[in-house]
GUGULO-309357 format. One line per field, with one value per residue (C-alpha): residue number from 1; residue in three letters; x, y, z. Coordinates in steps of 0.05 Angstrom, whole numbers, always signed. Each point is the difference from the previous one (the first is absolute). Layout:
num	[NUM, ...]
residuo	[ALA, ...]
x	[X, ...]
y	[Y, ...]
z	[Z, ...]
This chain:
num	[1, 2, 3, 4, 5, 6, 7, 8, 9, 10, 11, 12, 13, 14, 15, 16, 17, 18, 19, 20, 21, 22, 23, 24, 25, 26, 27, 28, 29, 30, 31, 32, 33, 34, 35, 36, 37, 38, 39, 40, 41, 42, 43, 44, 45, 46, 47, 48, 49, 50, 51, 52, 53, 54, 55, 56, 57, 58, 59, 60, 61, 62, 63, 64, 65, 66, 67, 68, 69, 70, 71, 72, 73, 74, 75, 76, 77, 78, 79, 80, 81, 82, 83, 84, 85, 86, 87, 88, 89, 90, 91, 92, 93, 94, 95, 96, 97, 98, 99, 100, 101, 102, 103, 104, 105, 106, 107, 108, 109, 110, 111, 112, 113, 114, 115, 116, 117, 118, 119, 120, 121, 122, 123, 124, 125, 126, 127, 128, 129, 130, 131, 132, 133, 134, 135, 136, 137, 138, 139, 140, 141, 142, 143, 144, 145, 146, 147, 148, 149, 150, 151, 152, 153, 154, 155, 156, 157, 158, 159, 160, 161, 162, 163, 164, 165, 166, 167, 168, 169, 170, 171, 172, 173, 174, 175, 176, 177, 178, 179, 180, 181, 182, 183, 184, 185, 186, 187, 188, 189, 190, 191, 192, 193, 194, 195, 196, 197, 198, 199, 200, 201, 202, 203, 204, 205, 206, 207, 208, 209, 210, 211, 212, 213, 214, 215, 216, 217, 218, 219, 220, 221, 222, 223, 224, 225, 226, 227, 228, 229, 230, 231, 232, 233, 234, 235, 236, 237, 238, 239, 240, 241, 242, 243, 244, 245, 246, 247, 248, 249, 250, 251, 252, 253, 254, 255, 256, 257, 258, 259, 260, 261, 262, 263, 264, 265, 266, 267, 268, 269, 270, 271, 272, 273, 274, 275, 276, 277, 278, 279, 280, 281, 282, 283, 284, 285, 286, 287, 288, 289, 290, 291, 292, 293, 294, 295, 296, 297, 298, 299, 300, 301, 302, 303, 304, 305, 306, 307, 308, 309, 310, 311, 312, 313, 314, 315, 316, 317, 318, 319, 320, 321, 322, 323, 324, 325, 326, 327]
residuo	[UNK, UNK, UNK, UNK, UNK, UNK, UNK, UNK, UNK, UNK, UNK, UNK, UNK, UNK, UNK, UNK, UNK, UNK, UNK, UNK, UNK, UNK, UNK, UNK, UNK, UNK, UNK, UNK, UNK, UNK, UNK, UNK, UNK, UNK, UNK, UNK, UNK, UNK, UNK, UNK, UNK, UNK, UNK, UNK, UNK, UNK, UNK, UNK, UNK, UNK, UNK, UNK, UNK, UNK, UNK, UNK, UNK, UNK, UNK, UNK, UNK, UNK, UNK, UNK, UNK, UNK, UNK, UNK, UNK, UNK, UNK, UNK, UNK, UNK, UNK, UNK, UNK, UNK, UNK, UNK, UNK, UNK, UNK, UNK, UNK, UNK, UNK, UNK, UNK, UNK, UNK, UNK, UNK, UNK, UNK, UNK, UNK, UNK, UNK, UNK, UNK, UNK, UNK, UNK, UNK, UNK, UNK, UNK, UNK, UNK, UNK, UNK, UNK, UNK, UNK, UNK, UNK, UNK, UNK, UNK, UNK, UNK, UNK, UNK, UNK, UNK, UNK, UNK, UNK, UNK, UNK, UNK, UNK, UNK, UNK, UNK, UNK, UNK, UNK, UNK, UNK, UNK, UNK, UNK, UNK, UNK, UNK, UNK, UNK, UNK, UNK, UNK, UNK, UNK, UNK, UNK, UNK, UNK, UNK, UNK, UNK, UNK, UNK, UNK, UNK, UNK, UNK, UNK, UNK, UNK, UNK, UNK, UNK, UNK, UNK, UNK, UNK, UNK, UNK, UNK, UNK, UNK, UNK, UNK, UNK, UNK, UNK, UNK, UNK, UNK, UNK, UNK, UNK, UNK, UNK, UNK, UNK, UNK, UNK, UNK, UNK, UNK, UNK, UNK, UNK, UNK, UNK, UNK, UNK, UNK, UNK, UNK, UNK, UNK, UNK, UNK, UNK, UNK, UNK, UNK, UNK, UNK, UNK, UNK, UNK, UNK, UNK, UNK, UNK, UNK, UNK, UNK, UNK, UNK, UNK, UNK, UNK, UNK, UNK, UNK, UNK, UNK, UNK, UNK, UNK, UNK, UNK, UNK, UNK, UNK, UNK, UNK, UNK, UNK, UNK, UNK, UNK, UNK, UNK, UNK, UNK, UNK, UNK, UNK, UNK, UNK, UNK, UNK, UNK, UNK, UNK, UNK, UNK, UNK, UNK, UNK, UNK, UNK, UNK, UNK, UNK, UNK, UNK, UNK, UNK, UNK, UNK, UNK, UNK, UNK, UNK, UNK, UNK, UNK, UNK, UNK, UNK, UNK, UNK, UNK, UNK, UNK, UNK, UNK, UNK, UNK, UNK, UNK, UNK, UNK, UNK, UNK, UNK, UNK, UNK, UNK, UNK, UNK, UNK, UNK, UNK, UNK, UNK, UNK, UNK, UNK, UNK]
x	[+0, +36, -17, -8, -24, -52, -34, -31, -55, -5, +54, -37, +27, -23, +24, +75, -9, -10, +57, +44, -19, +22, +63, -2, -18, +52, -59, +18, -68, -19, -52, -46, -47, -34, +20, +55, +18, -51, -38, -57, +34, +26, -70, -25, -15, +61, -11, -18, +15, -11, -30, +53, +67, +51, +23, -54, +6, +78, +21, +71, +19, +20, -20, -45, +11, -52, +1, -70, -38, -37, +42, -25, -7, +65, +36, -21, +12, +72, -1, -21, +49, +59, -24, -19, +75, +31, -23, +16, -77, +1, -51, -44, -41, -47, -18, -66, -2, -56, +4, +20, -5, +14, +61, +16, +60, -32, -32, +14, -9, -16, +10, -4, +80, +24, -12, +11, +5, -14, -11, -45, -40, -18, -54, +2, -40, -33, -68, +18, -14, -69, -51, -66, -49, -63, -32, -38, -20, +54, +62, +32, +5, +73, -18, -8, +70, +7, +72, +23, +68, +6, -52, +24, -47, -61, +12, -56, -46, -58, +18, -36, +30, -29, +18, +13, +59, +75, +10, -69, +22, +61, -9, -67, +48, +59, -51, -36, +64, +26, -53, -59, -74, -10, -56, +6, -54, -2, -39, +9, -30, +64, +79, +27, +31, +60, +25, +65, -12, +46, -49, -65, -18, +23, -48, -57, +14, -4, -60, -27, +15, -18, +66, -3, -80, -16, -53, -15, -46, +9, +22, +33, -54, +16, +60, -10, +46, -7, -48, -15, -69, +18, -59, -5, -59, -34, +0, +43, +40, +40, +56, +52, +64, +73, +25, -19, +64, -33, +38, -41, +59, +34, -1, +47, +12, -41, +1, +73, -7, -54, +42, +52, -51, -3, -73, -44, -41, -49, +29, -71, -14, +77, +17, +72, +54, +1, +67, +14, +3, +58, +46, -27, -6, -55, -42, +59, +51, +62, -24, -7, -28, +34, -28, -57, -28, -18, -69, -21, -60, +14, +54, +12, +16, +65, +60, +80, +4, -42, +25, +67, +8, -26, +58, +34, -55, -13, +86, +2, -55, +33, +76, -29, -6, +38, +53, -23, +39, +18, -57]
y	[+0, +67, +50, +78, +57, +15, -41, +46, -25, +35, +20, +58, +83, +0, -68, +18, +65, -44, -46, +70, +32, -71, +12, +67, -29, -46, -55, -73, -7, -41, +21, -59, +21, -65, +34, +50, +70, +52, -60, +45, +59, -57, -21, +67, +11, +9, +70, +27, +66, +20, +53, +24, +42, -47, +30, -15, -83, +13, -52, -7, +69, -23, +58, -39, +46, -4, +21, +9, +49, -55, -69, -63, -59, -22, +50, -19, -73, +25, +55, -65, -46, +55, +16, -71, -22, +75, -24, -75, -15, -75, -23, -76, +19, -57, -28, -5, +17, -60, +2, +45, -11, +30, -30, +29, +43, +6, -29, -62, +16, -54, +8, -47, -1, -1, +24, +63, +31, +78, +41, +41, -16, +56, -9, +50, -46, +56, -12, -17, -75, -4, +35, +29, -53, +19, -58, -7, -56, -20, +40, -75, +6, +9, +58, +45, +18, +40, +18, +38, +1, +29, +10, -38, -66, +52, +17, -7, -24, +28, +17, +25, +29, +4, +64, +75, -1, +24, -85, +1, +65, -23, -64, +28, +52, -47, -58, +53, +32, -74, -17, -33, +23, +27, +6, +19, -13, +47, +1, +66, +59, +23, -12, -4, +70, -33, -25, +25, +67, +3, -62, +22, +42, -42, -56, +39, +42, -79, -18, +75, -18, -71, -36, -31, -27, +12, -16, +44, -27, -66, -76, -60, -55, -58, -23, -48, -27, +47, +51, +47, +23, +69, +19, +83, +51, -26, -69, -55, +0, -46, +5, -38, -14, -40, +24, +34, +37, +5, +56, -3, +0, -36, -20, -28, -79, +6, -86, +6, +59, -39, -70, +40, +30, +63, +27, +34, +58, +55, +69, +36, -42, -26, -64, +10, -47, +28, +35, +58, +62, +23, -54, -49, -64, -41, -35, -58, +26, +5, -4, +73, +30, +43, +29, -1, -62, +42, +38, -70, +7, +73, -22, +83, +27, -24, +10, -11, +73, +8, -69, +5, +15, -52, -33, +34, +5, -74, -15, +55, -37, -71, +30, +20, -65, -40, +46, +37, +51, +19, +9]
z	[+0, -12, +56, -13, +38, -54, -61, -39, -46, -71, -48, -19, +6, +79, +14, -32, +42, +60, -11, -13, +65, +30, -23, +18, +81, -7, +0, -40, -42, -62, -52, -30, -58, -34, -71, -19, +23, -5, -27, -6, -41, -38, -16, -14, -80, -40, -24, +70, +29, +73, +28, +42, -10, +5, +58, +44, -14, +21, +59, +42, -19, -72, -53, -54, -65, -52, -71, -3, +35, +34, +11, -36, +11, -19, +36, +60, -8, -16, +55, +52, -26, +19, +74, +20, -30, +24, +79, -10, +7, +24, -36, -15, -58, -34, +69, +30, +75, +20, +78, +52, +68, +62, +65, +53, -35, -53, -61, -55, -68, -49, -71, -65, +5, +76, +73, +29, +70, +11, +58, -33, -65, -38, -58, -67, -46, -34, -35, -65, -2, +3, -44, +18, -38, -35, +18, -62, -44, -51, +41, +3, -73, -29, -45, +71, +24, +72, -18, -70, -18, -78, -54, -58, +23, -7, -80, -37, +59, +31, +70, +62, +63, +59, +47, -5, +41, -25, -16, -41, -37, -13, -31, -38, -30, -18, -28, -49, -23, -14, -35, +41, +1, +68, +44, +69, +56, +54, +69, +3, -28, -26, -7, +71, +19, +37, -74, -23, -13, -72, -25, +25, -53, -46, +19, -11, -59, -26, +27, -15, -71, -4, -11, +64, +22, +74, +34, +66, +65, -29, +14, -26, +2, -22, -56, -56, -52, -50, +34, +70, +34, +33, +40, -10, +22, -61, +14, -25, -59, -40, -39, -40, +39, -1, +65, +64, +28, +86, +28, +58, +52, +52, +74, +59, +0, +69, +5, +7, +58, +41, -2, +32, +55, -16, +1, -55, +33, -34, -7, -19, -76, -2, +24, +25, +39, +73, +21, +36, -49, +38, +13, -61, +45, -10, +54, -3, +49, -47, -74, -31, -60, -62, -58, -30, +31, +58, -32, -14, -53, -12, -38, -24, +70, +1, -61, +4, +6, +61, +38, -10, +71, +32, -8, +41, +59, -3, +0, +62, +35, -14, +23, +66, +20, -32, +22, +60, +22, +74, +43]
């Protein structure tokens, strides 16, 4: 079993962050992640851009330098690679954590690969993993797709997309302009306001003059082969259709949290893993919270630029007792 003051679970921005301010505490830790690092960013679509200023997604005081006024996706994959290597990240990537369990110094980790002993666990999973389902008839088919990673699949095809959100907008936009037929169903009365504000009014200068289809106040209801029912203010109507692109979202692998004991409370219409919201320790004595993970199904409350530091409040909290100093 190989012992460490903290096993940090999730390879992702925060989790690196974690494992930096280890080093930084002069704390041994190890960083498990059941695929590679920044295995969400890596899974993000290939021509993605963030919203952010490179500046704010910068970690362990290295500079990440952009040539675009907004990073992409591959300069962050790039800019990650350099810090977790610059701080000698000791990383297990493409291994599952499948148990943890708490002794009396501490907890076991068990992954698909080998045992580990921490101190302190500390869980950045992120929310990523599991999509929001529509829970429709037909969403088992294999035309649907929850993830998008380029448009050339969608040339030629008649594609929906489900959302308004800046993932809907962006894959309606990069879908039409590769070739697809799109129509986009919307809940909403219009494009969400939070969407990127340089692409906003391109999305609906599209739909204003029909080159993308929307449909407003409407649903997905059910999926066919080689058609949709989208249920609208006027009733229910059908049209042709080779894929439905569901950019309805994402949410916490909450199974994994409550095998591990940590509680799921209500925080108003938000179900959310109970920790303190100043020290990040959940209701398990000794297993912490970092990054987004901790707005639990409000999955826009919390962004690398804005959790960055709990990092370094969770590390602080752990250093205090794992090395206490004099009374």
């Amino acid at each position: 079993m190989e012992q460490y003051d903290v096993v940090i679970v999730g390879a992702g921005p925060i989790g690196i962050a974690t494992g930096i301010a280890c080093q930084k505490h002069k704390l041994s830790h190890v960083v498990i992640d059941k695929g590679t690092l920044v295995n969400s960013i890596f899974n993000y679509p290939l021509n993605m851009t963030f919203f952010s200023t490179s500046d704010k997604l910068e970690i362990g005081d290295v500079p990440f330098i952009s040539h675009n006024a907004k990073p992409t996706r591959d300069e962050a994959l790039e800019y990650f690679r350099r810090v977790a290597r610059h701080w000698k990240i000791n990383t297990r990537l493409f291994e599952n954590v499948e148990a943890v369990t708490s002794k009396d110094d501490g907890f076991t980790v068990r992954t698909s690969k080998g045992v580990y002993h921490g101190k302190a666990v500390v869980i950045s999973t992120g929310f990523y993993d599991v999509p929001n389902l529509m829970n429709i008839p037909g969403e088992k088919l294999s035309k649907v797709h929850h993830y998008y990673k380029e448009p050339h699949l969608y040339y030629d095809q008649k594609v929906v997309v489900v959302g308004a959100a800046n993932s809907a907008v962006d894959v309606a936009l990069e879908t039409y302009r590769k070739g697809a037929d799109v129509t986009m169903v919307i809940r909403e009365s219009a494009i969400q306001d939070n969407v990127k504000y340089w692409v906003k009014p391109d999305i609906e200068n599209r739909i204003k003059e029909g080159s993308i289809k929307a449909y407003f106040n409407s649903e997905l209801k059910e999926v066919r082969e080689n058609e949709v029912d989208i249920t609208t203010l006027e009733g229910v109507t059908t049209i042709e259709n080779d894929f439905v692109l569901a950019m309805t979202g994402y949410k916490p692998d909450f199974s994994f949290l409550k095998s591990i004991g940590v509680d799921m409370v209500l925080d108003g219409e938000a179900l959310v893993p109970c920790h303190s919201p100043e020290t990040l320790e959940t209701n398990v004595p000794g297993i912490f919270l970092a990054g987004v993970i901790c707005g639990g199904t409000v999955t826009n409350k919390w962004f690398i630029e804005n959790s960055r530091e709990h990092a370094d409040r969770v590390v602080h909290q752990i250093s205090q007792r794992v090395n206490p100093g004099p009374s």
